[in-house]
N, C-alpha and C positions, 0 to 999 in steps of 0.2 A: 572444383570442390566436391568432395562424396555427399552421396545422399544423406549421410551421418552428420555431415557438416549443416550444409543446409537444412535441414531440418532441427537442428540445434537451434542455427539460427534464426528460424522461423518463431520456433518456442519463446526465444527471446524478446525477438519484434512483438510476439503476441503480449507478453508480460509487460512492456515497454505500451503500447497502446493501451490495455485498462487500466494503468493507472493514467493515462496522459487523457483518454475520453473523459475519466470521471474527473477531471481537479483543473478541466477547463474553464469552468463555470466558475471556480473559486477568481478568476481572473479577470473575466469578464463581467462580472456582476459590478467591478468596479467602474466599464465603463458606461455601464449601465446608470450607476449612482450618479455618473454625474447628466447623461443622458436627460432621464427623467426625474432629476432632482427628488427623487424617492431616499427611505431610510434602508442603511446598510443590511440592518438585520433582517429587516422584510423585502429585502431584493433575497436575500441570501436564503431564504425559507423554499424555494420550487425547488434546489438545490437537496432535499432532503428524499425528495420521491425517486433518485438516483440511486441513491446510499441506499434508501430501505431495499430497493430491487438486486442493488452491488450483492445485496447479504442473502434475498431471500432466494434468490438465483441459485447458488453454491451446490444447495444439494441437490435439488434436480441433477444439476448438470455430473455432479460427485457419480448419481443415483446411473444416469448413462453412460457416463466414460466407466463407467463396471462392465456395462451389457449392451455398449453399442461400441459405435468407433471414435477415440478418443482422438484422432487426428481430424474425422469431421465435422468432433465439435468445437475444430478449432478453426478450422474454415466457417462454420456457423458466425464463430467470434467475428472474423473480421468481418465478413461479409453485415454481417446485422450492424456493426458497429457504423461502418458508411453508410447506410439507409437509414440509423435512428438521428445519426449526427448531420445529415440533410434535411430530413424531418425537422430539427431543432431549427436548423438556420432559418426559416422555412415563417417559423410558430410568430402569431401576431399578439398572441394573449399570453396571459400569466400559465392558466392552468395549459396551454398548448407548449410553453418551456419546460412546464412541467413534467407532460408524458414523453416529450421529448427526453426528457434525462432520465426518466424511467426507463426507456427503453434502452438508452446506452448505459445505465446499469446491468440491466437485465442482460445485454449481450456481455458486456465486460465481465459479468459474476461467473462463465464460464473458465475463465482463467484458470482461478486458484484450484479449484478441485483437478483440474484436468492436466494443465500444463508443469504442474508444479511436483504432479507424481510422474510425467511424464521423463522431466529431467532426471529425477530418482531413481528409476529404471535403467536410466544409461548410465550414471555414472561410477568412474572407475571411484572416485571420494566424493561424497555424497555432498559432505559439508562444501568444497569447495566449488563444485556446480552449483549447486544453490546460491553459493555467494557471488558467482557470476551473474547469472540467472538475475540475485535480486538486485544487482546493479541497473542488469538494464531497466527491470521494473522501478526501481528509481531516476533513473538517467528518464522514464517517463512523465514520472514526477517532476521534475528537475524542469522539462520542457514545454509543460504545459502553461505555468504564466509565463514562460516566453513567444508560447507560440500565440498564445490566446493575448496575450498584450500586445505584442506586434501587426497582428492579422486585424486587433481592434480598433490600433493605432493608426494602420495605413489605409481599410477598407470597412471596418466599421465593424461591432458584436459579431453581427451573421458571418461574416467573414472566418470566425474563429471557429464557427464549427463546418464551414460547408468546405474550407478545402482540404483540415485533415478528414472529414470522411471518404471525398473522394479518393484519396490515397489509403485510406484504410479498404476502399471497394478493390482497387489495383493491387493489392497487397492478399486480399481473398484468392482472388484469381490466379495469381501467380501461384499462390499456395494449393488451390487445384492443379494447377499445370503440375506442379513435383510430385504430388498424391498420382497424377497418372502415368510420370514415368519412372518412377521407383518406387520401389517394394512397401506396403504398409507397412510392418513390423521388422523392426529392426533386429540383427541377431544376437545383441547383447543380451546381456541377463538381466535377470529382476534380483538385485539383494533381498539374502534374507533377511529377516530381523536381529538386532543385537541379541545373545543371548542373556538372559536375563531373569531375577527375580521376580514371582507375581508381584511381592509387594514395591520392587522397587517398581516395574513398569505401571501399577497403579499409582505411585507417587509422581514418577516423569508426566503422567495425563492430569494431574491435580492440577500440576503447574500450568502446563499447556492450556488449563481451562482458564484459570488466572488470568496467566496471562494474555491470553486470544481478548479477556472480555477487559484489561483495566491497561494493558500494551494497545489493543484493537484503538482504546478512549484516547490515549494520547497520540497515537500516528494520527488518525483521524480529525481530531482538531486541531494538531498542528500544522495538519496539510492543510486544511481550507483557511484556517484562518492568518496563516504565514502572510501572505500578501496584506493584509489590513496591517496585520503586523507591522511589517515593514515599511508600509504608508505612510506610518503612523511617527515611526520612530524617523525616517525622514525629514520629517517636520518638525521634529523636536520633542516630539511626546505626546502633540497634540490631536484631538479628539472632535468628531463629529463629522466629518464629511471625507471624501476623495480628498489626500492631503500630496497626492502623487500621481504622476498619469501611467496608466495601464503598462506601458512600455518599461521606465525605467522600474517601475517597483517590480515589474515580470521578471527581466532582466537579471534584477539582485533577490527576486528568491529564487529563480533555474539556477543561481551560480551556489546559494547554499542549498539546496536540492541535491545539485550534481556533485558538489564535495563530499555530502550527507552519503551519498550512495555506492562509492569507493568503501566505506567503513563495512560494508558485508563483505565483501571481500577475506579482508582481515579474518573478519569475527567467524566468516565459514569456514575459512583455515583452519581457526582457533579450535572448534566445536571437535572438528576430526584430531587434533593432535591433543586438546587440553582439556580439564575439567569446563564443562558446560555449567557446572556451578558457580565460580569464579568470577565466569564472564558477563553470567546476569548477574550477578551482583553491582558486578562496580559499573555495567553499563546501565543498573537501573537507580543504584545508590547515585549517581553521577547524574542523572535525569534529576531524582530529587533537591540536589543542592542546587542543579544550574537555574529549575523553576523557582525555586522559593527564591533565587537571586533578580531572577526577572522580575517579579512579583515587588520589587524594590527599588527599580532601576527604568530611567525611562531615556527616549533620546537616543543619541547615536551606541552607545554600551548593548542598546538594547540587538545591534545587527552585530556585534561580536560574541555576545551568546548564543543567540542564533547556529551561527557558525559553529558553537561549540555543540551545542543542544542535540540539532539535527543527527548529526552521528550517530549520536547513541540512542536517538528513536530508531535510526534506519535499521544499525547494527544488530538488533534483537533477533529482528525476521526469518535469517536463515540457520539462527538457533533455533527458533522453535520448528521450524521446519525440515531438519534434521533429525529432531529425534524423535519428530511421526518418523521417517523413513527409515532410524535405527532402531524404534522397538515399537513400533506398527507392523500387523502383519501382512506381507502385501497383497494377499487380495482383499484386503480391508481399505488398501493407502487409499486410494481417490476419497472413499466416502469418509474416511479420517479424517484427512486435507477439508472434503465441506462442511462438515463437524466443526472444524476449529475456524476455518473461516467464514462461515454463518454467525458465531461469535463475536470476532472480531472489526466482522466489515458490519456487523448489525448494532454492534455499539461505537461503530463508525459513523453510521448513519445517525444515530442520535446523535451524535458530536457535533453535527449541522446545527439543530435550534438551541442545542446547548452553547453554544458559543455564540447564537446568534442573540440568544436572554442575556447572557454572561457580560453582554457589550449594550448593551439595553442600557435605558436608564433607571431600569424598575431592579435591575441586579446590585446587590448589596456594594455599596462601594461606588456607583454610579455608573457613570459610559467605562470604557478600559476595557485594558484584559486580565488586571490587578487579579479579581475574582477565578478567572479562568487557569490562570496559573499557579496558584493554590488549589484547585481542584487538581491540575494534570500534579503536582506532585505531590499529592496524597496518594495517587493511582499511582503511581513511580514506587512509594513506599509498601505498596500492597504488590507490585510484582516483586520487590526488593526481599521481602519475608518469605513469600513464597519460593524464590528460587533457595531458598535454603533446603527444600524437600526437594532437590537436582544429584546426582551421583557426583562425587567429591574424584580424584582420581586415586582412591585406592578401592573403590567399589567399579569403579568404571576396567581397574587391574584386576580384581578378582574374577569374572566369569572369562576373559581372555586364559589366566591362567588354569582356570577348572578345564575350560575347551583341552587346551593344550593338553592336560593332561589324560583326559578319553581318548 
């Protein structure tokens, strides 16, 4: 395999591990609940000091891969990610789970600034590595209540974070060993930027704010809270306690995780051949109808929406991260990239006690997630408007054809 290769596929393992570090905990807290007969939403609350780190991390990291080396802040990643995720295993107290997820945030929040302009730079269609790319960083989503339910299943919580860090520690390493026999900088190019109007490319970053901060609210509580979810709906619809054990409910969200995560695929195709307006629409107009359906519906219906839902939260991602790379200028892309995702994973992070009040019995409505999924689709309807200020395809034909003509 070329150094080109490899190192693609390094970028991807990297993407594929922060999210699989951070949404371990979303799985484990279940075995937790029943462990210590404690309440969901306040197991679920150390959970937050991850998220806030996921988000405040970004720019630093955006701030160095400008003016240091962006491949060894990706050996940083994994390397920190196996020391903070043995640390966790490790923790006997509340606030020592705590720093422990802090600090696998904090290594994980290297990613997005760094990795994500990195694929950027290489590719021949921007949208379509990306949608590979945000596969695997879903395929880590996808894995994490499987691995963190199985590992809690067979050998107990600790289990779930001490042995994928040791393999995230072997996976640094290794990623030293390629840094020392091939070339840092690869000879590809760096794309330019699409060319484009002031005022459209001020419109394209309206969105990108939009949606980084009300797209960031709904990936992010429907990644932590999908497992309860599904607990729940298990059971029949029933509320209050662990209604499922860690394994199979892990199990059946990795399996809508990992369907959820094919849909970038599509959608990066999409962005490169079709209007980017279009796409957010019907994949956020389509978020709105399928929440305000859950919001209705309880029991086993509620794991066929699911199924439906997931897609078109995953799908969004390598839209909007496409058109930083088409109309960002690239020595601006990393710190763009932590820009938008400081946004997004920082109203990610609140998405923790918001879902964890939302299921309270002090939240309007009672225990549930009734309340919760009326929130995410209000926010569904707020990126749904806003992709209206997205280029249509006869604006997206217009400066192709100006080009053409100088």
């Amino acid at each position: 395999m070329s150094h080109d290769r490899l190192r693609f596929l390094f970028l991807n393992l990297s993407h594929a591990y922060a999210h699989l570090f951070m949404l371990l905990y979303a799985t484990v807290v279940l075995a937790l609940e029943v462990e210590s007969d404690r309440d969901y939403g306040e197991l679920l609350l150390p959970a937050t000091a991850g998220f806030v780190a996921f988000a405040a991390g970004t720019l630093p990291a955006g701030w160095l891969g400008d003016r240091w080396s962006r491949q060894g802040l990706l050996a940083v990643m994994f390397l920190g990610l196996g020391a903070a995720s043995l640390f966790t295993a490790l923790a006997a107290e509340t606030w020592q789970i705590a720093a422990g997820l802090a600090a696998i945030g904090l290594f994980a929040s290297i990613y997005h600034p760094i990795g994500i302009a990195m694929v950027a730079e290489q590719a021949d269609r921007i949208g379509r590595a990306l949608g590979v790319n945000g596969v695997w960083g879903n395929l880590g989503v996808a894995a994490a209540p499987l691995v963190a339910g199985g590992l809690s299943a067979a050998w107990g919580w600790r289990a779930a974070f001490a042995l994928p860090g040791a393999v995230a520690l072997a996976t640094g390493l290794a990623f030293l060993l390629l840094l020392r026999r091939g070339p840092q900088v690869s000879a590809k190019r760096t794309p330019p930027a699409r060319p484009a109007s002031p005022a459209l490319v001020r419109r394209v970053f309206v969105f990108i704010t939009v949606a980084s901060l009300f797209g960031g609210l709904v990936f992010g509580a429907m990644a932590v809270a999908l497992p309860k979810i599904l607990a729940e709906a298990l059971a029949g619809g029933a509320t209050g306690g662990a209604t499922g054990g860690p394994l199979s409910v892990g199990a059946l969200a990795a399996a809508v995780f990992a369907i959820a995560a094919f849909a970038q695929i599509v959608t990066g195709r999409g962005v490169d051949r079709g209007s980017p307006r279009a796409l957010m629409v019907a994949l956020a107009g389509g978020q709105l109808l399928l929440f305000a359906l859950l919001a209705q519906t309880a029991g086993w219906p509620v794991l066929w929406l699911g199924f439906l839902v997931m897609p078109l939260v995953f799908g969004e991602i390598p839209i909007h991260d496409a058109l930083v790379a088409h109309y960002g200028a690239p020595r601006w892309r990393a710190r763009i990239y932590a820009l938008k995702y400081v946004l997004s994973l920082g109203v990610g992070g609140a998405a923790v006690p918001l879902v964890a009040w939302l299921y309270s019995a002090e939240a309007p409505g009672g225990n549930g997630f009734v309340a919760l999924y009326w929130v995410l689709a209000g926010a569904a309807a707020i990126v749904a408007a806003a992709s209206l200020l997205l280029p249509g395809r006869r604006e997206l034909a217009a400066p192709a054809r100006t080009e053409a003509a100088a």
